[in-house]
PyMOL CGO cylinders between C-alpha atoms (Angstrom):
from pymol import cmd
from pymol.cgo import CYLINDER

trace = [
    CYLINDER, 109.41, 59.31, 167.20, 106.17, 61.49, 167.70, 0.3, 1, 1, 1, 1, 1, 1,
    CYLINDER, 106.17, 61.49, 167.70, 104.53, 63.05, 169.64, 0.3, 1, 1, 1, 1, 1, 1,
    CYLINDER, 104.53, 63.05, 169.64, 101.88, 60.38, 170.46, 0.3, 1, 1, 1, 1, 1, 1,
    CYLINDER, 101.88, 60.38, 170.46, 105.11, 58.10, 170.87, 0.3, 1, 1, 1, 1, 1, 1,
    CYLINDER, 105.11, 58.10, 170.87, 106.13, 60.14, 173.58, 0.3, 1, 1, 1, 1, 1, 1,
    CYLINDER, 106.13, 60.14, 173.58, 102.51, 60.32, 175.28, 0.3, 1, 1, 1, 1, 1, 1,
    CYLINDER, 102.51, 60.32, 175.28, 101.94, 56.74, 174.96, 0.3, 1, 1, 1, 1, 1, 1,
    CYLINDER, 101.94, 56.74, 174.96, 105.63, 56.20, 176.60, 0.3, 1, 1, 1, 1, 1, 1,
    CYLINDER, 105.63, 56.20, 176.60, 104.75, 58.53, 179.21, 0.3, 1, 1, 1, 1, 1, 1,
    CYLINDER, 104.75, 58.53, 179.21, 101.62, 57.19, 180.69, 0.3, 1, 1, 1, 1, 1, 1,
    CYLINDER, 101.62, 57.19, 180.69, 102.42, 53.82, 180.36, 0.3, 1, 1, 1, 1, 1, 1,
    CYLINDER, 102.42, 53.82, 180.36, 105.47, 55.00, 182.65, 0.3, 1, 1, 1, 1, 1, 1,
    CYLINDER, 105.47, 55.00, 182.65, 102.76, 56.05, 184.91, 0.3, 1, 1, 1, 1, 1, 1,
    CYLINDER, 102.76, 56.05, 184.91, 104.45, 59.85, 184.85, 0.3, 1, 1, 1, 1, 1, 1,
    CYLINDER, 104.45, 59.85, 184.85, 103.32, 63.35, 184.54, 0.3, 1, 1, 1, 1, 1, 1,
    CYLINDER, 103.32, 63.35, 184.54, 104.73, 65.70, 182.02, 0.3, 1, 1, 1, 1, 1, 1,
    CYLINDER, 104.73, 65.70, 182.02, 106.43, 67.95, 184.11, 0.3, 1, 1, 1, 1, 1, 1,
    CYLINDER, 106.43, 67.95, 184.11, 108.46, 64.72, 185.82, 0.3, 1, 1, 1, 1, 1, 1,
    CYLINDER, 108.46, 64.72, 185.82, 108.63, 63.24, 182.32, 0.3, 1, 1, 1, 1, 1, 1,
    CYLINDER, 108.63, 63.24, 182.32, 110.54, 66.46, 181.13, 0.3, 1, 1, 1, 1, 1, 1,
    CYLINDER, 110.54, 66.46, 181.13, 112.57, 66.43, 184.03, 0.3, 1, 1, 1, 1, 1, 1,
    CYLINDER, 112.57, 66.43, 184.03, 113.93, 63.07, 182.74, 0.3, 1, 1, 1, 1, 1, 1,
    CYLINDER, 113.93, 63.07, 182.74, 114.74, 64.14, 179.59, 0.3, 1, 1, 1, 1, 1, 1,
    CYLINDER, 114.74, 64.14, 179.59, 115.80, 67.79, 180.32, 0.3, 1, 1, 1, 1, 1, 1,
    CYLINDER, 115.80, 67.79, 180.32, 112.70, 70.08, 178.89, 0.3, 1, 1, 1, 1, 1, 1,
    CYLINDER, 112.70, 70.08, 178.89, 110.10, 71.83, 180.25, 0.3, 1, 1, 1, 1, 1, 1,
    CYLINDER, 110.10, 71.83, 180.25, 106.66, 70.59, 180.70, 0.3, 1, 1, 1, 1, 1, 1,
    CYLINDER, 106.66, 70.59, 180.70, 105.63, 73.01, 178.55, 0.3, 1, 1, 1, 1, 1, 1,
    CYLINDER, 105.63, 73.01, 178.55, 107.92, 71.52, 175.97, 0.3, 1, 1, 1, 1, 1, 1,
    CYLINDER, 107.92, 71.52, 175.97, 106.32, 68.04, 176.72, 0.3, 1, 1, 1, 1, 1, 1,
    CYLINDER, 106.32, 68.04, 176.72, 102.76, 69.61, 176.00, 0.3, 1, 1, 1, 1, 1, 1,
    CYLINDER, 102.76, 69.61, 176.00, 103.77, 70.85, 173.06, 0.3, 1, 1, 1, 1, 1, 1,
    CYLINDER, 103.77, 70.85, 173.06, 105.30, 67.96, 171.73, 0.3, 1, 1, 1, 1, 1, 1,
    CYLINDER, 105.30, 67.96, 171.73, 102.41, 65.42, 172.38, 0.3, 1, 1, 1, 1, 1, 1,
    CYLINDER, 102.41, 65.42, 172.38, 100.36, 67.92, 170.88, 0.3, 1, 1, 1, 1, 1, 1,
    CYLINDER, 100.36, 67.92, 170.88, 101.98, 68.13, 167.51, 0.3, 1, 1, 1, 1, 1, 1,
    CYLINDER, 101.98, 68.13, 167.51, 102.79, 71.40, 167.95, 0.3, 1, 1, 1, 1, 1, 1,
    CYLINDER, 102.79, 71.40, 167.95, 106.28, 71.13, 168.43, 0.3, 1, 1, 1, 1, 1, 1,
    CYLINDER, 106.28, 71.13, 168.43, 108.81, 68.88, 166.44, 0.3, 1, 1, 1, 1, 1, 1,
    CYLINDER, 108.81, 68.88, 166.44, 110.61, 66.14, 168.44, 0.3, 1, 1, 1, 1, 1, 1,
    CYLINDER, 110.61, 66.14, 168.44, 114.49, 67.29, 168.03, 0.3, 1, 1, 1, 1, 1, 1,
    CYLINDER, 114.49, 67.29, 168.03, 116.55, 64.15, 167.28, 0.3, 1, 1, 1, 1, 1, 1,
    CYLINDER, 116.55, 64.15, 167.28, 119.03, 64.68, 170.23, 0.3, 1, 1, 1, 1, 1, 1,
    CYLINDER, 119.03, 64.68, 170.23, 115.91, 65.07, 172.29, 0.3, 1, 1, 1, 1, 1, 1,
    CYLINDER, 115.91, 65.07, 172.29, 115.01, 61.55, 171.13, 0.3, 1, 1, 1, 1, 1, 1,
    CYLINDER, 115.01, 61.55, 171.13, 117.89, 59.90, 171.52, 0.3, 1, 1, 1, 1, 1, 1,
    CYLINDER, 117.89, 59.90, 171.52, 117.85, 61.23, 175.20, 0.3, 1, 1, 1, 1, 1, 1,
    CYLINDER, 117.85, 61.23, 175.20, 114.62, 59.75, 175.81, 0.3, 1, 1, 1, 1, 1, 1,
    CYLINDER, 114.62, 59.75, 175.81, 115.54, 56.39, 174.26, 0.3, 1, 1, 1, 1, 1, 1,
    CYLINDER, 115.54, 56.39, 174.26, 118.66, 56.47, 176.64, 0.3, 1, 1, 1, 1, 1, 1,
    CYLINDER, 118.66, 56.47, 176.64, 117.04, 57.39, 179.68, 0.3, 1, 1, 1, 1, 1, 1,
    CYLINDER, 117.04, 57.39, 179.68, 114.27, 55.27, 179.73, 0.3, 1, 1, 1, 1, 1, 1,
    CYLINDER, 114.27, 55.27, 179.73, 116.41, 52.91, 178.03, 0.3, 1, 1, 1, 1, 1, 1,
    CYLINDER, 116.41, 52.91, 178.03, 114.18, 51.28, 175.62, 0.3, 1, 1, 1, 1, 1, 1,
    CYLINDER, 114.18, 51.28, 175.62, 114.65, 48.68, 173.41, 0.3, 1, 1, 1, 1, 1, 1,
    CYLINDER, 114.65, 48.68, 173.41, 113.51, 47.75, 169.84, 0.3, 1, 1, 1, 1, 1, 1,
    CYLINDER, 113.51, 47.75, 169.84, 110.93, 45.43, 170.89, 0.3, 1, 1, 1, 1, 1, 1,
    CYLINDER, 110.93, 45.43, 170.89, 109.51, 48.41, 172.83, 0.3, 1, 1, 1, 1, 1, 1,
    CYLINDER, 109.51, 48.41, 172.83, 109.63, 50.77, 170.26, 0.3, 1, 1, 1, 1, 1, 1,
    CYLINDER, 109.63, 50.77, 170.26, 108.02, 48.52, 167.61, 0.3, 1, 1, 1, 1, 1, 1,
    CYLINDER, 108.02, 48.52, 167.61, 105.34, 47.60, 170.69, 0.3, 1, 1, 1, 1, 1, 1,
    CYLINDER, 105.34, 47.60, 170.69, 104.40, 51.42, 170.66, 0.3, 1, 1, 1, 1, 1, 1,
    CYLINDER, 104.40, 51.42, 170.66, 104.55, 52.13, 167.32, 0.3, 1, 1, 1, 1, 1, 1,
    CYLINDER, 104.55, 52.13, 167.32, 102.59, 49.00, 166.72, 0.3, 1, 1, 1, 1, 1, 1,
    CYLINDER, 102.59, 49.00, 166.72, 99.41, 50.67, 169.40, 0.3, 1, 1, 1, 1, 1, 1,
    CYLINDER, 99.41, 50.67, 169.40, 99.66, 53.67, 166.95, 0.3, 1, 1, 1, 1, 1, 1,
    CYLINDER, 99.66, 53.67, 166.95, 98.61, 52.06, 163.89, 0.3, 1, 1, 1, 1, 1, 1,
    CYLINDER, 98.61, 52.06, 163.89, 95.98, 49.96, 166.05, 0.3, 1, 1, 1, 1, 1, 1,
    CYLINDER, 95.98, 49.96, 166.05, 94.35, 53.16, 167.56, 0.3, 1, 1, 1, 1, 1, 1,
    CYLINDER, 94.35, 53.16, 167.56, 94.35, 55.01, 164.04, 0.3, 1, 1, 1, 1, 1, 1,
    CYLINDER, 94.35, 55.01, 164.04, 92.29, 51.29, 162.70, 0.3, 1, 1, 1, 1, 1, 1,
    CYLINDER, 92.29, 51.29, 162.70, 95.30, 50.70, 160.59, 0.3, 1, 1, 1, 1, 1, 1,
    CYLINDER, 95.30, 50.70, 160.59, 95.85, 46.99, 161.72, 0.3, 1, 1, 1, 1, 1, 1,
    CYLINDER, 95.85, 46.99, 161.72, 92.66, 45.83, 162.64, 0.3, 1, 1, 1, 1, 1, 1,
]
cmd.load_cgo(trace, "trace")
């Protein structure tokens, strides 16, 4: 998981990144950062994500999938 993971989860949630953080227990500052590629996603802070929003494979591949699209990877 990425940062553009996280961003792509996010507003297809239709949330901002302060309520987003909320969720998962970080800041909004923490979210920035982490969409941004400034910060590292921690793995516990992953697996909180995964469990709160409680996604499944199929949606994981589904946004990994729009990553390689948007970078022309699988066009």
């Amino acid at each position: 998981m990425d940062g553009y993971f996280v961003k792509i989860l996010r507003v297809n949630l239709g949330i901002n990144q302060e309520d987003f953080g909320k969720e998962v227990g970080v800041s909004r500052q923490t979210i920035s950062a982490i969409e941004s590629d400034r910060l590292a996603i921690s793995k516990r802070l992953e697996q909180r994500i995964l469990y709160r929003f409680n996604l499944t494979d199929e949606e994981i591949r589904a946004i990994k999938s729009m990553k390689r699209i948007f970078n022309g990877i699988d066009k």
